[in-house]
MARLO-854407 format. One record per residue: x, z, y of N, C-alpha, C, O in turn. Coordinates in steps of 0.05 Angstrom, whole numbers. Example, Ala and Ser with C-alpha at 12.3 -4.5 7.8 and 13.67 -1.06 7.14 Angstrom:
% residues 2
NODE    n_x    n_z    n_y   ca_x   ca_z   ca_y    c_x    c_z    c_y    o_x    o_z    o_y
NODE    264    156   -114    246    156    -90    264    156    -66    285    169    -66
NODE    257    142    -45    273    143    -21    258    157      1    268    161     23
//
This chain:
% residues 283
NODE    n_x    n_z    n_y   ca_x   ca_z   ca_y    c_x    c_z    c_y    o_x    o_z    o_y
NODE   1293  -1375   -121   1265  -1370   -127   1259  -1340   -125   1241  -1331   -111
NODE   1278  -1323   -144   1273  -1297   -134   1274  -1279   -108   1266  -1256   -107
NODE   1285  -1294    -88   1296  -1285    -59   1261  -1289    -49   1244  -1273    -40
NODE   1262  -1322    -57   1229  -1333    -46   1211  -1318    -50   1195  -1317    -31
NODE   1205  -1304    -70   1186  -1289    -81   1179  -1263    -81   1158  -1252    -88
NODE   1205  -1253    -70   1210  -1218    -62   1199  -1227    -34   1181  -1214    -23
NODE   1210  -1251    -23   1189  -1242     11   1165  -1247      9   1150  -1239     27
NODE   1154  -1261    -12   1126  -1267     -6   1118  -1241     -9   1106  -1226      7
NODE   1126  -1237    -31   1116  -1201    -44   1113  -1180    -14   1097  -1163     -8
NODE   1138  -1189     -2   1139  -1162     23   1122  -1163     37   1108  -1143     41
NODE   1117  -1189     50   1097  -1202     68   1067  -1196     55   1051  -1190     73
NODE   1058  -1196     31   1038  -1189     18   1027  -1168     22   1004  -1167     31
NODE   1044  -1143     14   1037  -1120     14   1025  -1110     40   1002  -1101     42
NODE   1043  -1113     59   1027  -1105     83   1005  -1119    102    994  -1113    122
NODE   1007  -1137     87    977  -1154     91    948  -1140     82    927  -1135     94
NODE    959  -1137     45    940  -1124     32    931  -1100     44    907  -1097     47
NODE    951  -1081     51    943  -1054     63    933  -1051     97    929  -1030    110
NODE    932  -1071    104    919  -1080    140    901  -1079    130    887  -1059    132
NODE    892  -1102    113    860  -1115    107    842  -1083     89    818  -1079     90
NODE    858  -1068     77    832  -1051     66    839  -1036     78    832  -1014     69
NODE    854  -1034    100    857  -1010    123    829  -1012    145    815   -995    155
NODE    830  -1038    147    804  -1059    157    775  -1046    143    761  -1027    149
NODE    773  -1061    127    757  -1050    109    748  -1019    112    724  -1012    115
NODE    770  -1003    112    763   -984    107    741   -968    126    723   -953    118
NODE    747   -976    157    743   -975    174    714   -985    187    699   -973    203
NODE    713  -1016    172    693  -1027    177    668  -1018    167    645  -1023    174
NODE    679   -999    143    655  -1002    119    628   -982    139    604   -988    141
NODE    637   -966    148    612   -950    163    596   -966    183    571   -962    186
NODE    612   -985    197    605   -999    217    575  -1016    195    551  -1014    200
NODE    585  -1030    175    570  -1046    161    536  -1033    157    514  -1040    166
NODE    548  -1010    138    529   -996    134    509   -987    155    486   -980    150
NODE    519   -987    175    497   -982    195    477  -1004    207    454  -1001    213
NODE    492  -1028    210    488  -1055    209    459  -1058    185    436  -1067    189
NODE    470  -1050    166    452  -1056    137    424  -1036    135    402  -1039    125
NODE    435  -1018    145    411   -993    144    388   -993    177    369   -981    186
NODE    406  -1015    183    385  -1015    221    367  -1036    208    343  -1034    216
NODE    370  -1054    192    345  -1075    184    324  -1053    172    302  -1053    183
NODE    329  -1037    152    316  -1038    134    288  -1021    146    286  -1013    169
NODE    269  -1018    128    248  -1001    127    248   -965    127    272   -960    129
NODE    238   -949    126    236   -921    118    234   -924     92    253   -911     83
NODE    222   -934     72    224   -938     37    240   -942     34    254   -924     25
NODE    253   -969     37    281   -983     38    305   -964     41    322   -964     24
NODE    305   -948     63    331   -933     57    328   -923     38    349   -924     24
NODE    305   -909     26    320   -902      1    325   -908    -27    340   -897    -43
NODE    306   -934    -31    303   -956    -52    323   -976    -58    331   -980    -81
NODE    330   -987    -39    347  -1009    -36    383  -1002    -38    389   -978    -36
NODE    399  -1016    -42    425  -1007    -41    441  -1006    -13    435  -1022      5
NODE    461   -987    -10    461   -972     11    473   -991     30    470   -988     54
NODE    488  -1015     17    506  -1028     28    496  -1062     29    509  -1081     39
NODE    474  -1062     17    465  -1087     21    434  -1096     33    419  -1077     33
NODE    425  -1113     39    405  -1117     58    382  -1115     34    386  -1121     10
NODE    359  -1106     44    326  -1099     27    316  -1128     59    328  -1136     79
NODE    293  -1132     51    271  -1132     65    279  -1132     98    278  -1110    109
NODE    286  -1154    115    297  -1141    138    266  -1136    165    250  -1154    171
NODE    267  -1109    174    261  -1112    197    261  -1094    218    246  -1077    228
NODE    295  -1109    224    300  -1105    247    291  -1098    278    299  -1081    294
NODE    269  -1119    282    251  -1114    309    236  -1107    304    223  -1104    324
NODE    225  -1100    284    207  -1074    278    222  -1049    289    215  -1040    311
NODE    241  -1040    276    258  -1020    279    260  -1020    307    254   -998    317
NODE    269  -1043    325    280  -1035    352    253  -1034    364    255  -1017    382
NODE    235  -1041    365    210  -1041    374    200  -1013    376    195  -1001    398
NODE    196  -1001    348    188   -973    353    208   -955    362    199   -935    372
NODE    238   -958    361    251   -948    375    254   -940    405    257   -918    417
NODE    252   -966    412    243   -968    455    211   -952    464    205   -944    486
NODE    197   -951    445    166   -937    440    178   -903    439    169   -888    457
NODE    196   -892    421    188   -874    406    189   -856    434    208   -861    449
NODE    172   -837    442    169   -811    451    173   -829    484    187   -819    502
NODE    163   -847    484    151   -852    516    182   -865    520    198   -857    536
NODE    184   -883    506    218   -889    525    241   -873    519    261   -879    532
NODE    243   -849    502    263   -825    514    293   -837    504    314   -825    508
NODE    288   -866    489    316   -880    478    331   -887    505    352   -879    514
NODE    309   -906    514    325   -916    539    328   -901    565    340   -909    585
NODE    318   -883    563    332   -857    583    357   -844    577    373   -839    595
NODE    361   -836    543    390   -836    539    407   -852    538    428   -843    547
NODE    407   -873    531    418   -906    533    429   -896    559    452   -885    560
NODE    411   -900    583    420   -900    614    427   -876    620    439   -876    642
NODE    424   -856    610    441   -842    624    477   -837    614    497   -833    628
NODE    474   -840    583    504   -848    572    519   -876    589    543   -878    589
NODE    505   -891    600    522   -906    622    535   -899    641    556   -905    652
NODE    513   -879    645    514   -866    677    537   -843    669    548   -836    689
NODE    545   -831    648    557   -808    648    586   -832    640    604   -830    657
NODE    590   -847    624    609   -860    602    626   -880    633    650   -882    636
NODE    610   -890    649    613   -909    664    625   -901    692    645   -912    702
NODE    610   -880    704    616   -871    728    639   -846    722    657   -843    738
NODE    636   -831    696    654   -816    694    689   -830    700    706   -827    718
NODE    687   -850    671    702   -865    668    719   -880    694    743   -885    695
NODE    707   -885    707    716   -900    737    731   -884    757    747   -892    775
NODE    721   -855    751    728   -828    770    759   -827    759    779   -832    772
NODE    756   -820    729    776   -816    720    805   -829    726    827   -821    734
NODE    791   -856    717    819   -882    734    823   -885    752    837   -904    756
NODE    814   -870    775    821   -874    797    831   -844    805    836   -840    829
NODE    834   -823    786    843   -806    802    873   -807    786    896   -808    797
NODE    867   -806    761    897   -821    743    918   -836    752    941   -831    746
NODE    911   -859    771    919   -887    771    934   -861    804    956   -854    811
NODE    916   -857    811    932   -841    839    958   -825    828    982   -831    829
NODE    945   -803    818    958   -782    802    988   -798    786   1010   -790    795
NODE    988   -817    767   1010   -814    764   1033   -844    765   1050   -853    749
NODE   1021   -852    793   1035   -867    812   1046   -841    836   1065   -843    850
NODE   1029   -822    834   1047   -805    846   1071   -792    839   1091   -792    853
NODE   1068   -782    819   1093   -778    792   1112   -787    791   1134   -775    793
NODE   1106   -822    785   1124   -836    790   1141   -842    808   1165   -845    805
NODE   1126   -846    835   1138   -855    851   1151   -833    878   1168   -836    896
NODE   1135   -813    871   1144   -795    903   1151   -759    887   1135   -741    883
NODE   1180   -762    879   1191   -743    859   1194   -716    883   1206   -718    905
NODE   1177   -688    869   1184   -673    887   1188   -644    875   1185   -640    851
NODE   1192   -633    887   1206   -603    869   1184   -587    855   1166   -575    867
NODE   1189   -589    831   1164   -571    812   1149   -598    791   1135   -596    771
NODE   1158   -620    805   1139   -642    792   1134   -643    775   1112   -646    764
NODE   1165   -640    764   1165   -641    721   1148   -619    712   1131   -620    694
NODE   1152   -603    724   1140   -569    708   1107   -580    708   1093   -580    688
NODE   1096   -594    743   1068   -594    743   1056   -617    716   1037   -614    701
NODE   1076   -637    719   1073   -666    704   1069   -653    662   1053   -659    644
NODE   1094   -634    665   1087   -621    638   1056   -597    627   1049   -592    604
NODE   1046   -586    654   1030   -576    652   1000   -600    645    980   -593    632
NODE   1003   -620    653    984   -651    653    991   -649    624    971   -640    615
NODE   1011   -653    600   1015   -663    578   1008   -634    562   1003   -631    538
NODE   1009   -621    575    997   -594    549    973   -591    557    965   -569    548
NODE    948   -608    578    921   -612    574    914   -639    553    892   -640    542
NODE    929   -657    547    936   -668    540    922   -660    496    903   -670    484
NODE    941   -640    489    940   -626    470    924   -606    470    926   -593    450
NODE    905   -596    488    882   -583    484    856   -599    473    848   -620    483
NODE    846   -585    454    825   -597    444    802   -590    463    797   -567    471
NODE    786   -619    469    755   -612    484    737   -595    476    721   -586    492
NODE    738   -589    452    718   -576    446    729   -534    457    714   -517    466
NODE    749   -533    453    767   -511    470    753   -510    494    742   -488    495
NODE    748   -524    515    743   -525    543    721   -519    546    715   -507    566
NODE    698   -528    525    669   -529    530    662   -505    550    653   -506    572
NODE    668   -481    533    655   -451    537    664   -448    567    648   -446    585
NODE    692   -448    572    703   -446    604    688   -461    619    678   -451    639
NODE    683   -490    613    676   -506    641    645   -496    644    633   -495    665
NODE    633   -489    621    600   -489    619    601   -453    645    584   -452    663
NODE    619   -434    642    609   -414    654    622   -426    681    610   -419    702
NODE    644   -442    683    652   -448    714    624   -458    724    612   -450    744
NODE    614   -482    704    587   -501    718    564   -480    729    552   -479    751
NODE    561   -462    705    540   -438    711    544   -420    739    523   -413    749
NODE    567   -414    751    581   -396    767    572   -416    792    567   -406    814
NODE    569   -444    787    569   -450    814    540   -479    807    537   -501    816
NODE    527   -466    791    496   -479    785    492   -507    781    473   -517    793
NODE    506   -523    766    517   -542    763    503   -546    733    495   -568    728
NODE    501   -530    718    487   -533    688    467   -546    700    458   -546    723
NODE    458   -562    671    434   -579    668    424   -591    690    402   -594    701
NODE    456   -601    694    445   -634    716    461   -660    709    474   -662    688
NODE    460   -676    722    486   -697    719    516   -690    720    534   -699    705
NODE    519   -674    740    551   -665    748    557   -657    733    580   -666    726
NODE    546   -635    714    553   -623    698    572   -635    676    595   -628    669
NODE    558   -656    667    566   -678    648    597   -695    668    619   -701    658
NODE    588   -697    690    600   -729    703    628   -707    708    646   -713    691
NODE    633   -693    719    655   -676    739    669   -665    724    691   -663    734
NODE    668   -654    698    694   -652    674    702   -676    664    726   -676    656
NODE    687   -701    662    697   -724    647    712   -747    668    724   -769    665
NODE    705   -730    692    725   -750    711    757   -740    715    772   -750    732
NODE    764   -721    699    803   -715    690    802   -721    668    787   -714    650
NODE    830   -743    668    843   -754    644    870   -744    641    886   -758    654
NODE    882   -719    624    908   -724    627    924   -741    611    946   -749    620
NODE    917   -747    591    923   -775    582    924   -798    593    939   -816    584
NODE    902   -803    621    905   -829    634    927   -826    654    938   -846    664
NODE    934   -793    662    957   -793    681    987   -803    668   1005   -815    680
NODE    986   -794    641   1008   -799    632   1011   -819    618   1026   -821    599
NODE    992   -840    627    995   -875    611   1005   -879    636   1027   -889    637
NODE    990   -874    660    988   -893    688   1012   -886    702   1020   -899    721
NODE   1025   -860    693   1056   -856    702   1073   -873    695   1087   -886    710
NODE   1072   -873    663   1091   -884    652   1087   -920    650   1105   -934    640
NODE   1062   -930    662   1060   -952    677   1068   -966    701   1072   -990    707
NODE   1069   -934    718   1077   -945    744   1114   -945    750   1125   -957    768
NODE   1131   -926    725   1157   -932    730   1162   -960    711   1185   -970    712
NODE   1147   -967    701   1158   -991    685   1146  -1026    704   1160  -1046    703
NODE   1119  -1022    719   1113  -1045    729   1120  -1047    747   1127  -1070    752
NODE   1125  -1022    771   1117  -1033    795   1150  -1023    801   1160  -1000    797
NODE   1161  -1043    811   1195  -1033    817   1191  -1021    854   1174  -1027    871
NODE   1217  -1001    856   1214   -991    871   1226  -1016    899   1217  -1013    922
NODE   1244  -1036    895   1258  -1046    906   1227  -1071    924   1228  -1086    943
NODE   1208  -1064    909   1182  -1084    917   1164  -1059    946   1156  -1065    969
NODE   1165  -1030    932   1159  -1020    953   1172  -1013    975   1161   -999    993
NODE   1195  -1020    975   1214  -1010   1003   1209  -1037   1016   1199  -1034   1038
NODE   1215  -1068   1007   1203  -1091   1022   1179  -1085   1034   1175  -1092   1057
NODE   1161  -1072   1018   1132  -1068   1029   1132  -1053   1052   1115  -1057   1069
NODE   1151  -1033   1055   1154  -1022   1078   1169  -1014   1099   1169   -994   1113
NODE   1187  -1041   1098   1200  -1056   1115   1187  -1065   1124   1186  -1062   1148
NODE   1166  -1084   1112   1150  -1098   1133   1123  -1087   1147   1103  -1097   1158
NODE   1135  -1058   1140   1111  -1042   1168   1085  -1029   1148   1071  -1011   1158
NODE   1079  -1039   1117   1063  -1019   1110   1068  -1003   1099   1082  -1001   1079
NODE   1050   -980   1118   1048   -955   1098   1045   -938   1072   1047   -955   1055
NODE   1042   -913   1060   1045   -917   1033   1020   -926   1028   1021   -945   1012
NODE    991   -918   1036    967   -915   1023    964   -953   1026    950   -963   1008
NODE    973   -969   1043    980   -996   1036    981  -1008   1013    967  -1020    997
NODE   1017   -995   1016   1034  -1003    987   1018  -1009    971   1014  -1031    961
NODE   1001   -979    965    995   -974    939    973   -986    937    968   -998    916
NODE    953   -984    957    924  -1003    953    939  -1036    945    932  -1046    924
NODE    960  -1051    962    962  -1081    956    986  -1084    946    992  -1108    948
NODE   1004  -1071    936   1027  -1074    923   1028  -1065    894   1033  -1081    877
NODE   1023  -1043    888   1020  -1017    860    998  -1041    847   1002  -1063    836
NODE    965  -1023    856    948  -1034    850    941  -1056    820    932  -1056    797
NODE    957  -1077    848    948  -1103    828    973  -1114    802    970  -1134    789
NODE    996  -1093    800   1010  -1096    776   1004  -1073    758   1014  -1073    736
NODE    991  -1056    765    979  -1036    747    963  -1030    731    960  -1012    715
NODE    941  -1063    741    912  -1073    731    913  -1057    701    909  -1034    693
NODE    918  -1074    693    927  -1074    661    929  -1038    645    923  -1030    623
NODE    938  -1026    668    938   -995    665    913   -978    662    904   -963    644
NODE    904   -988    690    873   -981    703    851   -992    682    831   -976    680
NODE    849  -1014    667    842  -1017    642    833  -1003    623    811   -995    616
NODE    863   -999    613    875   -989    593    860   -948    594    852   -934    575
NODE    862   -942    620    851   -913    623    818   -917    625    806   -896    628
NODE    805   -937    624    780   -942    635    770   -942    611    752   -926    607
NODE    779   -961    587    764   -964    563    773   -941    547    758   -940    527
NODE    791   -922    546    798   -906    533    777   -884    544    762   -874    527
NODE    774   -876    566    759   -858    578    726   -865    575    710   -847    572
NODE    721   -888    576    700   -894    564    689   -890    540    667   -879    537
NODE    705   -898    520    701   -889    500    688   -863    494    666   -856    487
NODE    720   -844    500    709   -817    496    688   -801    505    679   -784    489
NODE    676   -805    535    650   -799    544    632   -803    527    619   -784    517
NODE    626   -830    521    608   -838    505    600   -831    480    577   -827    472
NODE    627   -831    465    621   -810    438    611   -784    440    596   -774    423
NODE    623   -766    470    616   -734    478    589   -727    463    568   -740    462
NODE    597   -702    452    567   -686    439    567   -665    452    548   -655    463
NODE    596   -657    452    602   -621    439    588   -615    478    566   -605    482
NODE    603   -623    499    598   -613    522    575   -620    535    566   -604    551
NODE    559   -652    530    530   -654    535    516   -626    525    508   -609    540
NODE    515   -624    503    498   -603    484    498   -567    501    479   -551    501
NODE    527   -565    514    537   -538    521    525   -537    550    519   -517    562
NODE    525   -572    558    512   -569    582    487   -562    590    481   -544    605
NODE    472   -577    579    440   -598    592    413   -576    564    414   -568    541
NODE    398   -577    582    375   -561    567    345   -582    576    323   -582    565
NODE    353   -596    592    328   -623    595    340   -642    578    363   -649    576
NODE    316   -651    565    323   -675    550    327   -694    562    342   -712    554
NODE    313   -696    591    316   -719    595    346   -728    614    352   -745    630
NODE    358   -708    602    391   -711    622    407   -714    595    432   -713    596
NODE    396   -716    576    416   -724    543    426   -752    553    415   -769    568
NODE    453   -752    540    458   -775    538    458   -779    501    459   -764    482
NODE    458   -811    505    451   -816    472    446   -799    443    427   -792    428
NODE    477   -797    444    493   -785    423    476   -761    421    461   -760    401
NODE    475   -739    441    455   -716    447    421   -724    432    409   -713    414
NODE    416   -741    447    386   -749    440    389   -748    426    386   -725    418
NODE    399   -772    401    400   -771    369    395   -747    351    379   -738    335
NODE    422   -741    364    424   -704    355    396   -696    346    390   -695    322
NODE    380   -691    365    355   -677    370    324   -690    361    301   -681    356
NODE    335   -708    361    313   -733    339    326   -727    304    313   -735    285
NODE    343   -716    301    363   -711    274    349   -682    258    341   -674    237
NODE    352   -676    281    340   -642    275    310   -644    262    302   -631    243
NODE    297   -663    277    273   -664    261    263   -679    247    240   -688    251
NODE    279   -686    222    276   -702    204    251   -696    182    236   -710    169
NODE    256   -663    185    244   -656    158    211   -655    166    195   -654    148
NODE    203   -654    197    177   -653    204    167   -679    205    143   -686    203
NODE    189   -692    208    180   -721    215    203   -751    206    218   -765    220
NODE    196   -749    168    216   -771    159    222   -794    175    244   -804    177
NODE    192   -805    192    205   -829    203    229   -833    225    242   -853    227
NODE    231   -817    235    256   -808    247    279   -807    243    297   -803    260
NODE    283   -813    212    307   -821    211    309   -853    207    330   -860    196
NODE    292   -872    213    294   -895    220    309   -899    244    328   -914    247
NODE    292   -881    265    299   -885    301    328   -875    302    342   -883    320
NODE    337   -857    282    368   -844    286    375   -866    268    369   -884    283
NODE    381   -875    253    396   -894    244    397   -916    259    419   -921    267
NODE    372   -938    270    367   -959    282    388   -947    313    408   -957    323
NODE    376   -927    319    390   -916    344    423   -910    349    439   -906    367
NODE    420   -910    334    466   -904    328    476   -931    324    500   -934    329
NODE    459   -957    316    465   -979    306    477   -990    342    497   -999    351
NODE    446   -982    353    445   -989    383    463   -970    391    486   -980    389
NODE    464   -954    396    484   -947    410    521   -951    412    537   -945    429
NODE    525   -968    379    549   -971    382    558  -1000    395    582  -1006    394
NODE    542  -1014    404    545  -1046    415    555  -1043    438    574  -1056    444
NODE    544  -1025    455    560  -1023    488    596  -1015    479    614  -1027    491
NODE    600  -1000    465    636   -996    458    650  -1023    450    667  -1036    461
NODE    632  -1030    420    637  -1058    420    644  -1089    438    660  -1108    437
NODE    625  -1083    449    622  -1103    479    645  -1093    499    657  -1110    513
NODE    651  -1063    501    670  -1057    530    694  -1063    517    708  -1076    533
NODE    712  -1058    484    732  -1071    473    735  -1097    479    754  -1104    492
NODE    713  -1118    467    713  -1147    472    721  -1159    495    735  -1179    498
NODE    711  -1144    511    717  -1149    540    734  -1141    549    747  -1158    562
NODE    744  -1118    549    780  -1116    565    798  -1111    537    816  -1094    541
NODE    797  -1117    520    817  -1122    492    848  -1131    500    870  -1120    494
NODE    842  -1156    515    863  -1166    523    884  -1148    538    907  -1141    534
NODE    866  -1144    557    882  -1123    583    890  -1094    578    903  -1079    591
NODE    872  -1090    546    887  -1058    537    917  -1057    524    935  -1041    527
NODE    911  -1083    507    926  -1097    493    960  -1097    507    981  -1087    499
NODE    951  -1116    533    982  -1110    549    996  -1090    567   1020  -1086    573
NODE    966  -1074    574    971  -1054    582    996  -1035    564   1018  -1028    570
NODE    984  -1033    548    994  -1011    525   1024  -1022    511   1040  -1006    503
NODE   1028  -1049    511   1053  -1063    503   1072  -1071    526   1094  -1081    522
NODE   1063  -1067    547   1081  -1068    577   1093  -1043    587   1115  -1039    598
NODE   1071  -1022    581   1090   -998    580   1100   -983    559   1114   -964    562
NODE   1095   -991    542   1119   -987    514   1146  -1006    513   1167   -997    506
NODE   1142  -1027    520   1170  -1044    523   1185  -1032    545   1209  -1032    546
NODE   1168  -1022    566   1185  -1030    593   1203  -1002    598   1226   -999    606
NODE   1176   -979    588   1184   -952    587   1203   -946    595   1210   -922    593
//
């Protein structure tokens, strides 16, 4: 009985500490959930964590209204930066460190280690450099500005390396080119499609981070109408004190804006999932 009861106990504990690890995590998510129904009174009447009065499509209603549309101009353009960035990135990654892997050449490690100490640089470090490079060559306050730093990942090089020595065996690309294809072949119909899972895995991660971006939208862009979300908010934030209702549209608006992350997890979960446990096993 006592043997029985020490494992339940073991098995317990780290149950208990997942779930308010959960919790812990969730609780902001909630609260924003709870505070996108409510009214301008309501936030401050009602309790912080539970529902007043809901109205919601009120809220999103004057939201898509407020200042001529300028939500859904940031909405679309955080696609446009989060999405297209994101895609650049995995594809220059997914190149980059299938090259690493696979075609070893003198200096590689030194260059491969120079990739992992960008790695450990903080973004917000880079801002000031890339903003006078963008300036030097007139690139501030446009799209590129935003899109053309967020398309290098060195983190996606050094997932997609250490993906490509664990999936794709070398003894598959020498068949491949025995039978007459070349490398840019190989790698388009051989690499490729065992790497999926990689290309993923650098896609929703890189997504992510775009999307959250403040620090380098803000360093960039001086038109509003090249904000992406996060930016907008910002700037609807600032003027709270001229204009309380505004902090309805920033609350309701952060609510919206966190559903597309939500939705891109839901959707490749699975494939990050194996991604990330195929090259940790296989490593």
């Amino acid at each position: 009985m006592r043997a029985g009861t020490s494992a339940r106990w073991a098995s317990l504990v780290p149950t208990v500490a997942m779930a308010a690890a959960a919790g812990y995590f969730l609780l902001p998510l909630w609260w924003l959930l709870v505070a996108a129904t409510k009214s301008r009174g309501d936030l401050a009447l009602t309790p912080a964590l539970w529902f007043g009065d809901v109205h919601l499509l009120d809220n999103l209603g004057d939201l898509l209204r407020r200042d001529d549309g300028a939500y859904v101009r940031w909405l679309l353009n955080s696609a446009l930066y989060a999405g297209g960035g994101a895609a650049l990135a995995t594809l220059l990654a997914v190149a980059a460190g299938y090259a690493f892997a696979k075609y070893p050449f003198r200096g590689g490690e030194a260059v491969f280690a120079l990739v992992l100490a960008g790695v450990m640089v903080p973004p917000a470090a880079l801002a000031l450099p890339l903003f006078l490079l963008a300036a030097e060559t007139s690139l501030t306050d446009t799209y590129a500005a935003v899109l053309v730093p967020s398309a290098v990942s060195p983190l996606g090089v050094f997932l997609t390396r250490v993906y490509a020595e664990a999936a794709v065996p070398d003894e598959l690309l020498e068949a491949a080119r025995l039978d007459g294809a070349g490398e840019a072949r190989s790698f388009l119909t051989v690499a490729l499609p065992l790497m999926r899972p990689a290309l993923v895995t650098v896609f929703l991660f890189q997504f992510t981070a775009i999307w959250n971006n403040f620090f380098l939208p803000m360093v960039m862009l001086r038109d509003s109408g090249l904000y992406p979300v996060t930016l907008g908010l910002y700037s609807w934030n600032s003027r709270v004190f001229a204009d309380p209702d505004l902090t309805r549209m920033v609350v309701t608006g952060s609510f919206v804006s966190v559903l597309p992350l939500v939705a891109a997890f839901l959707l490749l979960e699975r494939y990050w999932r194996g991604g990330l446990l195929t090259g940790g096993l296989k490593g």
